[in-house]
C-alpha positions as CSV (number, residue, x, y, z in Angstrom):
1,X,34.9,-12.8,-0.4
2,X,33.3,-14.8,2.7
3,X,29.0,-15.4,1.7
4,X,28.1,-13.3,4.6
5,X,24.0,-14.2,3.7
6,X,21.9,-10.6,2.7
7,X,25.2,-8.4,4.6
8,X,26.1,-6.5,1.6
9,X,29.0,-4.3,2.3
10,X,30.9,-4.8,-0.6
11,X,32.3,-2.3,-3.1
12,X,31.9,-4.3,-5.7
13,X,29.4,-6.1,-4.9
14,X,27.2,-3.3,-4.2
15,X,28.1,-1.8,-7.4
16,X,26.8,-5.0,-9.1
17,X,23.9,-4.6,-7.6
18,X,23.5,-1.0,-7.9
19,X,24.7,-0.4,-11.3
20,X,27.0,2.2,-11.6
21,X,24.9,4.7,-10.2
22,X,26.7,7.9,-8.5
23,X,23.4,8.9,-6.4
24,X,24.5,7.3,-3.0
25,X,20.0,7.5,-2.4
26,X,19.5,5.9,-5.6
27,X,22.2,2.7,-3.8
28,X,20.2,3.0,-0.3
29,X,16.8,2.8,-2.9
30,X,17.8,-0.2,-4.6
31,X,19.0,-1.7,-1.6
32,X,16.3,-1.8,0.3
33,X,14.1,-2.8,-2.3
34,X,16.5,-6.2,-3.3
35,X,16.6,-6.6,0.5
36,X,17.1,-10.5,0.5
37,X,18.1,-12.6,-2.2
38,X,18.8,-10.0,-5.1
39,X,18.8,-13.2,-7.3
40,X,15.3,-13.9,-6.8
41,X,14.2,-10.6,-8.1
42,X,16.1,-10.4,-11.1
43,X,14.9,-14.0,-12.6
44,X,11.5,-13.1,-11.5
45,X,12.3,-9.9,-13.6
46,X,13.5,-12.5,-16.6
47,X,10.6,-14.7,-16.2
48,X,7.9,-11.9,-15.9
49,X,10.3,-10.5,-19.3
50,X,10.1,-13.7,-21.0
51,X,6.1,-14.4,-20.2
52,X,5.6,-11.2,-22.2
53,X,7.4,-11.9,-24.9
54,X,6.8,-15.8,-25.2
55,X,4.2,-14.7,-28.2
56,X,6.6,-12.9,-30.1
57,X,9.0,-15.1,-31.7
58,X,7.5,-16.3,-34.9
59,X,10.5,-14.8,-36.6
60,X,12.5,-17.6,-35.0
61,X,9.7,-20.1,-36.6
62,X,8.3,-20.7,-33.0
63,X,4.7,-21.0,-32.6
64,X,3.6,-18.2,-30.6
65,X,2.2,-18.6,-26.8
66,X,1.4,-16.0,-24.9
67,X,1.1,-17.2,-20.7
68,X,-2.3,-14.7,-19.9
69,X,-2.9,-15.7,-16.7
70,X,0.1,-15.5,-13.8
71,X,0.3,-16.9,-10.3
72,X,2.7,-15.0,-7.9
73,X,3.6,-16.6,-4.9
74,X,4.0,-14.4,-1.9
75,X,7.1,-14.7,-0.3
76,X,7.5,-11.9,2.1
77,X,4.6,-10.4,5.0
78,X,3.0,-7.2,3.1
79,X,3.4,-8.5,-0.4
80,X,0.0,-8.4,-2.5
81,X,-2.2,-11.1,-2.6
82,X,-5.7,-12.3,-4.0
83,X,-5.4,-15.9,-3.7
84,X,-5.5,-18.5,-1.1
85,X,-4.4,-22.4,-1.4
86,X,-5.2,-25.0,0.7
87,X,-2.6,-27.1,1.1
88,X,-3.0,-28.9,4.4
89,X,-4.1,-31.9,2.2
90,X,-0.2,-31.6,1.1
91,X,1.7,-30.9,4.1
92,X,3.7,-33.5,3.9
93,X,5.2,-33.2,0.7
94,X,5.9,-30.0,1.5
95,X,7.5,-30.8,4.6
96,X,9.4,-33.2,3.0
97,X,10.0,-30.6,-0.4
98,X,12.0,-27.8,2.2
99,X,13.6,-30.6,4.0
100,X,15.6,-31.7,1.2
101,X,17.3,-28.2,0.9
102,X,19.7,-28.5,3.8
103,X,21.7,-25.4,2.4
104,X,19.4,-23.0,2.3
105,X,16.0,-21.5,3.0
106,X,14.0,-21.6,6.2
107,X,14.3,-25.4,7.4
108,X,18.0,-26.4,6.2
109,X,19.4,-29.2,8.8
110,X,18.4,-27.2,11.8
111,X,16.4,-30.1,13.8
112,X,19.2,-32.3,14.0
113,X,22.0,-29.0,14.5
114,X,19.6,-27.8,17.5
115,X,18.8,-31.4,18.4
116,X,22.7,-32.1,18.9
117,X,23.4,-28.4,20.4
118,X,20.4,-29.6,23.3
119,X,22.8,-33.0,23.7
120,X,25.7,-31.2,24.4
121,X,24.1,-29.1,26.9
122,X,22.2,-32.5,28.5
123,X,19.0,-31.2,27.2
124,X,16.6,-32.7,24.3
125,X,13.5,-31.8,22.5
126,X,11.1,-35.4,22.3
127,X,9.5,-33.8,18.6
128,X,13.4,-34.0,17.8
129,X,13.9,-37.8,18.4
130,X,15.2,-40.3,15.9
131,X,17.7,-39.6,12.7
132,X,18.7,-36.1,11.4
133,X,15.9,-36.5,8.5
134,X,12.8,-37.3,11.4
135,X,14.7,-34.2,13.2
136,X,14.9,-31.6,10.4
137,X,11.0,-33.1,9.3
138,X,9.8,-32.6,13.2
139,X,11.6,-28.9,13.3
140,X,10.0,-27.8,9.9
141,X,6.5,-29.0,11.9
142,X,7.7,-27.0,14.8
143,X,8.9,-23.7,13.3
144,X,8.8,-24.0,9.5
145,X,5.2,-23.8,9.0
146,X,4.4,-20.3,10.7
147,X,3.6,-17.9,8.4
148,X,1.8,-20.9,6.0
149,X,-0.5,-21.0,9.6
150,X,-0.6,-17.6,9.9
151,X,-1.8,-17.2,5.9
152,X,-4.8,-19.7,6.5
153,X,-5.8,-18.6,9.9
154,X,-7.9,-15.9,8.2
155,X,-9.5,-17.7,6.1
156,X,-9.7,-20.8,8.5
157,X,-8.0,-23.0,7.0
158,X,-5.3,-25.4,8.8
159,X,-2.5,-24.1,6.1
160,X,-2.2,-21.8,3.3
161,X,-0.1,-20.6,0.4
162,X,-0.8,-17.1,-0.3
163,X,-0.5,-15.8,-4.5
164,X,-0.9,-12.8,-6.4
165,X,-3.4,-13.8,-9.3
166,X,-3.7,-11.9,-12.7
167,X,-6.1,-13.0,-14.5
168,X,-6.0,-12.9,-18.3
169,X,-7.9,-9.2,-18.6
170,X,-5.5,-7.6,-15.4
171,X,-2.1,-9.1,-17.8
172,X,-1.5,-5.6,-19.9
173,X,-3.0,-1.9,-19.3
174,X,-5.5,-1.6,-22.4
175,X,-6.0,-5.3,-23.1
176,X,-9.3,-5.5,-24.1
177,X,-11.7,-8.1,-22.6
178,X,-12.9,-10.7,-25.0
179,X,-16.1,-10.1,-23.3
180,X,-16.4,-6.2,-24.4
181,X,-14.9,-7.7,-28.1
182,X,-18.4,-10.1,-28.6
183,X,-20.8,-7.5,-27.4
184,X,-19.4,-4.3,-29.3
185,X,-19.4,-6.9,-32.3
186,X,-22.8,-7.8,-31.8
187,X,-24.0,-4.6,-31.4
188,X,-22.0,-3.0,-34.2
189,X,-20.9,-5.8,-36.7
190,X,-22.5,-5.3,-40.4
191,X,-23.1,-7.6,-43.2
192,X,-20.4,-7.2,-45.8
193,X,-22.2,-5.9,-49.0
């Protein structure tokens, strides 16, 4: 079967997806939520599964640690968020980070692919001068950087990564806040008799 990017059409593929459920809504459902990148969401499902559990396995002889306090990048417009990075001290590592992923992702090799399309046409780009890595680099500048623009423009910063924070009393429904624990006990403790 030809990788034909997020075009699922697919028996089986869908079915993999899907599970084996018979409710054609219940496939359009699950569908739309995977959208792209089904991977993503189910090791974000096995992290998010193994944070939880990470303090449970003294059985095993493992100390326990429990992670109470998750970061969630945002990685799609609409998704959640309640935490705003900085990172135009960084922008060149980062450019540099989604440059070396020329298979995938949003910069891949397209600076020097649309730098030799314009050549073959007579045309050229001047941000698109020199090898393919200064090309790729120079696109990323051009078009990779959009939405990180976008994310900081409202809080005025140059660039920004935007994340979905829980902090350590948001991780469970219930969890108590240490907080609430110290003042009911020094409210309510009693001397042992």
């Amino acid at each position: 079967m030809q990788n034909k990017g997020s075009n699922i059409t697919d028996p089986c593929r869908i079915r993999m997806i899907c599970g084996r459920s018979k409710n054609s809504q219940d496939n359009r459902r699950q569908l739309t939520e995977l959208r792209e990148n089904p991977d993503h969401v189910v090791t974000a499902q096995a992290v998010e599964a193994a944070r939880w559990m990470a303090g449970m396995h003294t059985a095993a002889g493992l100390t326990p640690h429990t992670v109470w306090e998750q970061y969630y990048w945002v990685c799609r417009a609409g998704q959640p968020y309640n935490w705003v990075v900085d990172i135009e001290p960084y922008i060149e590592r980062k450019i540099a980070a989604l440059s070396v992923n020329k298979s995938q992702g949003p910069a891949r090799a397209n600076g020097s692919r649309l730098r030799d399309q314009l050549a073959t046409q007579g045309k050229k780009l001047l941000g698109l001068d020199g090898d393919d890595e200064a090309a790729d680099r120079a696109y990323i500048r051009l078009f990779g950087l959009t939405d990180f623009i976008t994310g900081g423009e409202k809080y005025e910063l140059a660039c920004a990564e935007l994340f979905l924070h829980l902090p350590p009393e948001e991780t469970f429904i219930g969890a108590a806040d240490s907080g609430d624990v110290e003042r009911y006990i020094a409210e309510h403790a009693m001397p042992l008799k």
